[in-house]
Each structure stands twice: as structure tokens, then as C-alpha cells.
C-alpha positions, -999 to +999 in steps of 0.1 A: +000+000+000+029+024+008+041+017-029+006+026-043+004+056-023+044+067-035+041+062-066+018+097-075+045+117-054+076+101-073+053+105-114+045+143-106+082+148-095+095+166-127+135+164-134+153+194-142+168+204-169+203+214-153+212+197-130+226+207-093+202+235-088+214+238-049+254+231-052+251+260-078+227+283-055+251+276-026+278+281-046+263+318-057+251+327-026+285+320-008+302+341-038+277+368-032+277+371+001+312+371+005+320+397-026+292+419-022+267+417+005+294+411+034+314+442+023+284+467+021+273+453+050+305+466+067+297+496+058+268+503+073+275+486+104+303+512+105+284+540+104+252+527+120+282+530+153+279+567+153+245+567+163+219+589+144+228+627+155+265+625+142+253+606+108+227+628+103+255+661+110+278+641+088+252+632+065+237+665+061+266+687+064+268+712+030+306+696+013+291+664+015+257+673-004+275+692-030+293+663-038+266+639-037+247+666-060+275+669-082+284+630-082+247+618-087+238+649-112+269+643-132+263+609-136+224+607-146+238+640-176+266+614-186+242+584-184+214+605-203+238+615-228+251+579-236+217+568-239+211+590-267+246+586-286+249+549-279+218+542-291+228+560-325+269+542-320+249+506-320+229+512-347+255+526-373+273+494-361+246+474-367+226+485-401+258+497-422+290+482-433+320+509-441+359+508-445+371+511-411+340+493-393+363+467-374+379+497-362+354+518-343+336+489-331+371+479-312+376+516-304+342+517-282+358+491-261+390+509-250+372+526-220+370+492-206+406+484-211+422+522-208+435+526-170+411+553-158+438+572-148+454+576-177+417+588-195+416+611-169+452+628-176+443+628-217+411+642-211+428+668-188+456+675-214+429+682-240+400+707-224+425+719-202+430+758-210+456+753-230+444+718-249+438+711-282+401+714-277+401+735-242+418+763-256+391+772-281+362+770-262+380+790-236+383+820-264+344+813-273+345+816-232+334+780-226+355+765-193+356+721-196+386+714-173+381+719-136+346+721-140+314+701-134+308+699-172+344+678-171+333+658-149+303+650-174+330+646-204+352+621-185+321+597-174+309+603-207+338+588-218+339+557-192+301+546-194+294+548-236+308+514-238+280+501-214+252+518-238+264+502-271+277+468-261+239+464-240+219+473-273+238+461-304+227+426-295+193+432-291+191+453-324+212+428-345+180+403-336+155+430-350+149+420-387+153+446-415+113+433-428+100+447-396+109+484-406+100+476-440+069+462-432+058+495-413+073+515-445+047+495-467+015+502-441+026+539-448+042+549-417+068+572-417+109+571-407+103+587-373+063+563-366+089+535-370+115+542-348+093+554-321+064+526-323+085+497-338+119+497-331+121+519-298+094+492-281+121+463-286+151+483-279+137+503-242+145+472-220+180+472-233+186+508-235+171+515-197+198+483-187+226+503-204+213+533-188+217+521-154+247+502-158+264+535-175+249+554-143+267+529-117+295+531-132+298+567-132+287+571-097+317+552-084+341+565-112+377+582-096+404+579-114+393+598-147+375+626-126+400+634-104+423+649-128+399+670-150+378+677-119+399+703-105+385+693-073+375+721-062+350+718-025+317+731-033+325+735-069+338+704-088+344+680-059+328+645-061+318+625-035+346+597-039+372+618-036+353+632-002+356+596+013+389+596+002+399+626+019+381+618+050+402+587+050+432+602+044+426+620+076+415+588+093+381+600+097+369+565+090+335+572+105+325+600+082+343+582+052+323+551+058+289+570+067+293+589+031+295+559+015+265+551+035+245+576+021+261+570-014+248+531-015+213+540-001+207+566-029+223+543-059+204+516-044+167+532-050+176+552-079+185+514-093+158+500-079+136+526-095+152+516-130+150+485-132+110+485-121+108+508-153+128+482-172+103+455-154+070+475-167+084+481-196+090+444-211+054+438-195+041+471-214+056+461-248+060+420-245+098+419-249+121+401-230+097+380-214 
């Protein structure tokens, strides 16, 4: 009778498909934890030890919101910006073949493999006010080095990579017919980029968005330099944390990064629910 009774439990049991579900999850979670979670979690043990009145004072205090204003705004301009000029990188890479193709598509990679210091000093050397580039726009009376608008040019530089290589895949799968489909029904260039290929392409291009915005969040190296880092004026938050620790103020460094992570954290979380309604809203990437 016990057989009988087994043998529904043992026929609805359904074998998966890859094999070693919980060694892997372990596995993941054990990486996880110990890479990420663990570390962040240091952190805000750290500062939750100062108690609330000297992390809200250190929190609150006016250097370290103008550099959270001028990290965070920086970054969603640069982000924004490679969203727009990624988009249109990917898709000359994509639809049209040129002499010298090869070439820029390998070129949008050298952010990734450029030391960031080393973008920072050539971006410095050329909108400084005596660059190639700097010292024209400083006789049309337009200032790029030491400024918040280099900071925007140097994570520019460090997140387009992010933008392209998310979307060229996904547009690569869209087929030529579908655009000439809509051209047939009547509609126009711009009614088919904005109702047929846009649609496809806005889960991609929000997950390029917000991995060119972390990025640029946490970006040093290449700001530093063109920054000017200047308190009030061009001085980002990193280099704040670094400076606190420099004057082993470990507290404040670690309850800057505090703040830093709870911001990035919504402002992600926020994304990727667009992303989320978005493939519901238009059926991709389900």
C-alpha cells in the first residue's frame, strides 16, 4: 500500500533540466555574500556606530551634499547622454558596413581596457585651458577642465561602452522586414522608430542606462584629474571619502559611502522597475 500511495508523489516529480540547482545556489550565494553583500554590510555597520545625530551632522553637512549633487547629477547627464549617442553608436554598427568598421567597433571598447587614470590625464591634457580642444572654447569663453561639465565629459567617456555593447545585440536580432513592413503600411521614418523599433530596444537601452549610471557614480580615477577638485564646486563624493580617509576620519568616510549606497540603491531599484513595466508594457524580453 505504501508503494501505491508513493508512486503519484515520485510521477508528478519533474527532473530538471540542469542539474545541481542547490550546489550551484550555494555556490552563488556563498560568492555573493562574501563579494558583495558582506562588504556593504560593513559599511553600514560602520556608520550605524555613530549613532543617528552624528550621521545625520555628517550626513547633512553642506561639502558632503554638494558632492553627492555633483556625483549623482553628473552621472544621470553622462548616463542620459550615452543613452542617446549609444543608441545611435549601435545602430551605425549594426545597419551599415564601411571601410574602417572593425575599427570603431574595437575603439568603443578601449574605456574598458584604458587605466582610468590615464583617461583622466588625456582628457585633462585636451579641455585643459591650454588643450587642443580647451583652448578654443575657452576664447568662445566656454571652461571644460576643472569644472562640473568635465566631470560629465570624462564619465561620458567611461560609461558609452555600457550603452552600445547592451543594445547592439538586441538590435542585431530585430529583422530589416519589420521596418520595412511599417514602410509598406505607410508609416513614416520617425512612426517607425518610435512605435517599432524603440518598443524592442527600451529594456536594453534602460539596462545600459543604469549600468552606464553605476559606473559613473563610483568613477575616480578619470574625474580626479579634470575635476579640478574644487570643494563646493567640482568636488565629487569619492574623492570626499577619500579625503576623510586620508585624515583617518573612517566614520565620516564610511557613513558617506552610507549615504552613497542608499541613494544608488533606489535610484536602481527605481530603473530596473521601469525596465520590469516596460517588457510587460511592450511584451519583450519575457
Amino acid at each position: 500500500m505504501s508503494l501505491v500511495l508513493a508512486a503519484p508523489r515520485w510521477r508528478w516529480r519533474r527532473p530538471s533540466v540542469l542539474p545541481g540547482f542547490g550546489l550551484t545556489l550555494g555556490f552563488a550565494l556563498v560568492y555573493l555574500s562574501l563579494i558583495v553583500l558582506i562588504p556593504l554590510a560593513g559599511v553600514v555597520w560602520r556608520s550605524a556606530s555613530l549613532g543617528w545625530p552624528q550621521f545625520w551632522a555628517i550626513a547633512t553637512d553642506e561639502r558632503t551634499v554638494q558632492a553627492l549633487k555633483i556625483s549623482f547629477g553628473a552621472s544621470l547627464v553622462a548616463a542620459s547622454v550615452n543613452v542617446v549617442f549609444g543608441v545611435i553608436v549601435a545602430w551605425v554598427l549594426v545597419r551599415y558596413r564601411f571601410p574602417g568598421r572593425r575599427i570603431v567597433d574595437a575603439a568603443v571598447d578601449l574605456p574598458f581596457a584604458l587605466p582610468t587614470a590615464v583617461a583622466g590625464i588625456a582628457l585633462t591634457a585636451i579641455y585643459a585651458p591650454n588643450g587642443w580642444i580647451g583652448a578654443p572654447l575657452v576664447a568662445l569663453g566656454f571652461k571644460v577642465a576643472f569644472t562640473p561639465v568635465g566631470i560629465v565629459i570624462a564619465l561620458v567617456f567611461i560609461g558609452l561602452p555600457f550603452v552600445v555593447r547592451t543594445v547592439q545585440p538586441v538590435m542585431e536580432e530585430i529583422d530589416r522586414e519589420v521596418e520595412e513592413v511599417a514602410a509598406t503600411l505607410g508609416a513614416r521614418r520617425w512612426q517607425t522608430i518610435s512605435r517599432v523599433l524603440l518598443p524592442g530596444l527600451a529594456p536594453s537601452i534602460l539596462t545600459g542606462f543604469a549600468l552606464a549610471f553605476a559606473r559613473a557614480v563610483g568613477e575616480y580615477g578619470s574625474v580626479i584629474f579634470i575635476a579640478g577638485n574644487i570643494p563646493y564646486v567640482s568636488e565629487i563624493a569619492p574623492l570626499l571619502i577619500v579625503i576623510r580617509l586620508e585624515e583617518y576620519d573612517y566614520p565620516a568616510a564610511t557613513a558617506i559611502a552610507a549615504v552613497m549606497l542608499a541613494i544608488s540603491f533606489v535610484m536602481l531599484l527605481v530603473i530596473n522597475l521601469v525596465q520590469a513595466w516596460s517588457r510587460r508594457r511592450f511584451g519583450y524580453g519575457a
